[in-house]
N, C-alpha and C positions, 0 to 999 in steps of 0.2 A: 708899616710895610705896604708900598704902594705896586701894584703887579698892573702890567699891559700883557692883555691878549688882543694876539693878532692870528686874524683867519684871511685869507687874500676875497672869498664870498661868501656871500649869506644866502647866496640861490639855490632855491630850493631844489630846482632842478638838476644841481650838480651831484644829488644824494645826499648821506646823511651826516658826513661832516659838519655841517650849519646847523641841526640838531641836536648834536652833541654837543658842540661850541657854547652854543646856549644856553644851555643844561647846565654846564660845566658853572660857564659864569652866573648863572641865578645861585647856582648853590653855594657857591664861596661866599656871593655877596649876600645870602642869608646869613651865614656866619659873621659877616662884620668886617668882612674885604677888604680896602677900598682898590677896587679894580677899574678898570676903563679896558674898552676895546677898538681895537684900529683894524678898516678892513675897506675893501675897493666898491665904488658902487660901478655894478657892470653896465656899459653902456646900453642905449635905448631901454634901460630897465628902472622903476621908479623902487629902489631901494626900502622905501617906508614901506609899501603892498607886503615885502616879506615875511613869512609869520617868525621868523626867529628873531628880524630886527623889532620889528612890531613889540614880540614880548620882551624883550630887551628893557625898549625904550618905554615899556606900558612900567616896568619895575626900576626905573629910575636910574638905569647903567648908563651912561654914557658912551656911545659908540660915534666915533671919528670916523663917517663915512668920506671916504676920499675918491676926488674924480680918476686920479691917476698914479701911476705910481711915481713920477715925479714928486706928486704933489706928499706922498704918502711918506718920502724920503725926507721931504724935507721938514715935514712934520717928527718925524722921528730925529730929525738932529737938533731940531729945536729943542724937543721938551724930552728924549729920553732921559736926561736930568732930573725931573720928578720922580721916575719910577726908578724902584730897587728890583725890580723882577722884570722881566720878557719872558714870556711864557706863546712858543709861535704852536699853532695848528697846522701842521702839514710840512711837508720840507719841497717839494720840488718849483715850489712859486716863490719867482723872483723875492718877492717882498720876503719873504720868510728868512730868504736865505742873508737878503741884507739887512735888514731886521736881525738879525743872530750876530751879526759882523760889529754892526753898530755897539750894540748892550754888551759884547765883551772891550771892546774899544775903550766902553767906557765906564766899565768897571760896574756893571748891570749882571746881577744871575739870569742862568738863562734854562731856561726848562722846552723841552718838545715834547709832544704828542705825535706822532707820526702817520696816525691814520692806514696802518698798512703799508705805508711810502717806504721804510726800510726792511720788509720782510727778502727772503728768499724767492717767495710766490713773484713778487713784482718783478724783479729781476727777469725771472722763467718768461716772465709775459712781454717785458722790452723788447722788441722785433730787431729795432732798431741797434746796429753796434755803435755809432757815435752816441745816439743817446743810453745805452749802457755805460758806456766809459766814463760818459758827464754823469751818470750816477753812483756808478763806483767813488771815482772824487767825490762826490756829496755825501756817502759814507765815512768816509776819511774826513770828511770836515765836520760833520758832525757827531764825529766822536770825538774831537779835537775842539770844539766849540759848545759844548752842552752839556752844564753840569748835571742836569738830571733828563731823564729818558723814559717817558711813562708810555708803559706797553697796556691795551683792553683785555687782554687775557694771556692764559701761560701759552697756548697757542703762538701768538703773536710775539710774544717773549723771543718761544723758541724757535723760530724760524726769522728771527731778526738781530740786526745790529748787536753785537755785545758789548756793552757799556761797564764800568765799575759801580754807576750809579742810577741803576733801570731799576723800575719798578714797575706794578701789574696795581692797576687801579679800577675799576669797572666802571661802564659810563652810564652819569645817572639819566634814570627813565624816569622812575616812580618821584613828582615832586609831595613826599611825606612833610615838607612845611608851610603847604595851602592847602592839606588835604590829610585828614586825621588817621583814614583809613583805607586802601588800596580801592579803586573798585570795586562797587560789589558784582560779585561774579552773576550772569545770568543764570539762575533756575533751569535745568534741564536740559535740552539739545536745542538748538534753533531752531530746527524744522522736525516734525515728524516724518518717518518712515525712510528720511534718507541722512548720514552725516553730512557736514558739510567744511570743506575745510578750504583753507584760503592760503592766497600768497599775497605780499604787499613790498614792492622794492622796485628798485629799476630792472629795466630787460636788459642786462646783459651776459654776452658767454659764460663767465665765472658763476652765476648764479643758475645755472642750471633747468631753467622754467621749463624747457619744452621736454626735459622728463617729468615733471611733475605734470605736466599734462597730461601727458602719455601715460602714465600710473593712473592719472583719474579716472580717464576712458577707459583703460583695460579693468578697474575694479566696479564691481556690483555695489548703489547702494551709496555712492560716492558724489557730494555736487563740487565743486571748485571753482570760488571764486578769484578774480584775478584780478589784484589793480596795482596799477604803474604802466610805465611808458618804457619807452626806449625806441631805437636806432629803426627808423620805417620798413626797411628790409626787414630786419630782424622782426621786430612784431607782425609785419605782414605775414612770415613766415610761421610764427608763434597761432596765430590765430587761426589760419588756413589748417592747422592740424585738428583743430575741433570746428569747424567750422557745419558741420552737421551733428554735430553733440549737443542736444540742450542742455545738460547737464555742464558742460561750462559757461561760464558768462565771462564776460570781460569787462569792466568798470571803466579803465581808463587810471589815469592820474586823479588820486583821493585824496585833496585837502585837508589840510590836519583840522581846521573843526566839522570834516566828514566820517573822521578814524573812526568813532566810538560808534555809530552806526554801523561802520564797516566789520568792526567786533565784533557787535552785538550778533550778524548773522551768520558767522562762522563757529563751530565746534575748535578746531585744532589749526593754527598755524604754522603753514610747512613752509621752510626754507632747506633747501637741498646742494648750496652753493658747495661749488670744489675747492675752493677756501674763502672765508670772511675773519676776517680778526675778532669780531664782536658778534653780531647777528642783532642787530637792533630791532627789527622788526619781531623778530621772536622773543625779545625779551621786552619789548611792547605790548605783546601778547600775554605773558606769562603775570607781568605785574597786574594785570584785570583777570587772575585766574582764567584762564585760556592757554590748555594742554599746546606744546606744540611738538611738532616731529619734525628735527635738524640730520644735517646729516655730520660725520665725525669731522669735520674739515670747516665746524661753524665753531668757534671759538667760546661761544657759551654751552657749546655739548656738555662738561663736564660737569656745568650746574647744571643743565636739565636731569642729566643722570646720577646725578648726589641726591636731589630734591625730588625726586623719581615724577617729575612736572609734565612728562611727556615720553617721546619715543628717539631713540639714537640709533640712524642706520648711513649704511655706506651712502647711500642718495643716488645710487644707479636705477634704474626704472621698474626692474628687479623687486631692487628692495624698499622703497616707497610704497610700490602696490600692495607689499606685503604687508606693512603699515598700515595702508587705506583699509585693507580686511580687515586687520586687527582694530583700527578705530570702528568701523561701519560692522564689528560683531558687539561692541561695547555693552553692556547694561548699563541702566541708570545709578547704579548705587558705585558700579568700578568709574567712574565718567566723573561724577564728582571727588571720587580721589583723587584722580588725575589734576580738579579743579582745586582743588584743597591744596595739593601740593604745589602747585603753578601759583599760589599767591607767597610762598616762600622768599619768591624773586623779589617783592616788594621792599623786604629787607636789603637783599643784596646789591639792588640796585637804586638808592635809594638817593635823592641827593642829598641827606644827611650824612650817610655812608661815603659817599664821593666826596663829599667838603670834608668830612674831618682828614680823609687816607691824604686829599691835596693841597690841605691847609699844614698840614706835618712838611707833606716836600717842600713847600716852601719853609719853613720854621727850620728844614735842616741845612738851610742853605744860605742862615743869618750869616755863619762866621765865614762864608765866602765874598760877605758884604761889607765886613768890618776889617 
């Protein structure tokens, strides 16, 4: 059984789609795969620099970087013949969607990931009514062209597309088959006499940063660090609010082999988004034993609060600071519960867990081949 994923970029900059992509494919092709990937190189950008392509191609996947999507089309007519699976990341990029047209054409299964593309949220956010209406039809097409529908959480589920053949599969973080044991969590608090808790994602309005600023400052006993980028208004914006706080800092855009430093000096990872399907960053965190505080509208809420790994609140300004007090009253013996519990994720997310749940969807999908 031969499977193509296809992602339209691998840029880093475009968030954590290309992360997960990744992820996804190292962990099948642990299992014994044989996969290949097709994806755009964007221009004036040298495609190899990428750390997802990078470790792709460090593991011997094969990725069909293409200049255009001409060229991407016409790769895809040639050789969709080899593969018995399509399996696209994302729906609203051209390629995807002709990529899906193609593999039924020609008698290819077809699996999506959607990334949030068919929730309800995204919709609410479309400004635009011609591009609503072109998404509506892309709903209707890909319920009509996709025998299976794989949702990050029941969250994502529920506020999305209804399919007869959806499922909820979590995206792996923790890779448990170069690494025997999670993490080992740090010893203690990072800094004495003050918590310190961090954010790591892009800046924008759905994720909600410039409350969780605004909770830092308003709490006692609290540092906050802060790395990613975004939109120059916006971060201009974001930054001018602590801008005489030294208790915030601001990092910048943190390169993935700068993360594990970035860990290392934070207590609790807060994400406070007004919805996330997944919350990757948090459960980045969690897999290296590192508490985190989401708020109910992040899609891993409901493992943080089964595995009792951290704190679940509305993520108004409110109730975050309320949080920060409760993390910055902590003792050291309740601190590493939270640590104890936060390594539970490792399981959960594990890419052995992820390859077996997506190596089944594919397996259920033999007899729509035969």
């Amino acid at each position: 059984m031969r499977i193509l994923k296809i992602l339209s970029t691998l840029d880093p900059e475009t968030g954590g789609p290309a992360s997960v992509f990744s992820a996804a494919v190292l962990s099948i092709a642990d299992r014994g795969a044989d996969v290949e990937c097709l994806t755009l190189q964007p221009p004036f950008k040298n495609i190899a620099s990428f750390p997802d392509y990078e470790r792709m191609v460090k593991r011997g996947i094969k990725v069909h970087a293409l200049r255009s999507h001409l060229h991407a089309l016409l790769f895809l007519l040639r050789s969709i013949g080899t593969f018995d699976i399509v399996h696209v990341d994302g729906c609203w990029q051209s390629l995807c969607i002709a990529a899906l047209s193609i593999a039924r054409l020609t008698g290819r299964a077809t699996v999506v990931t959607p990334h949030e593309s068919l929730t309800k949220e995204e919709f609410r956010r479309t400004k635009s009514r011609v591009r609503l209406a072109i998404k509506r039809l892309l709903r209707l097409y890909y319920r009509a062209m996709a025998d299976c529908i794989i949702y990050s959480s029941a969250l994502e589920l529920g506020d999305s597309l209804s399919h007869p053949n959806a499922v909820i599969i979590r995206h792996p973080v923790f890779d448990d088959g170069h690494a025997s044991t999670a993490i080992e969590p740090r010893e203690g608090f990072s800094t004495s006499g003050q918590i310190q808790v961090g954010y790591l994602g892009r800046f924008h309005f759905k994720k909600k940063v410039e409350n969780i600023v605004d909770a830092a400052m308003r709490t006692a006993n609290i540092g906050l660090l802060v790395a990613g980028t975004g939109p120059k208004e916006y971060e201009a914006t974001l930054r001018a609010m602590s801008k005489s706080v030294e208790r915030v800092k601001w990092l910048g855009f943190v390169q993935k082999d700068q993360r594990e430093e970035f860990f290392r000096r934070i207590d609790f990872l807060v994400l406070a988004s007004e919805y996330e399907c997944f919350g990757m960053s948090a459960a980045e965190a969690l897999v290296r034993g590192i508490p985190v505080i989401v708020s109910e509208r992040v899609g891993i809420a409901n493992d943080v609060r089964e595995m009792q790994g951290g704190l679940v609140v509305e993520g108004d300004v409110e109730s975050l600071s309320s949080a920060f007090s409760t993390c910055a009253g902590l003792d050291l013996a309740r601190y590493e519960t939270f640590q104890k519990n936060a390594l539970v994720a490792a399981q959960l997310y594990s890419f052995s867990a992820h390859a077996i749940a997506q190596m089944g969807v594919y397996a259920s999908l033999r007899p729509r081949l035969q």
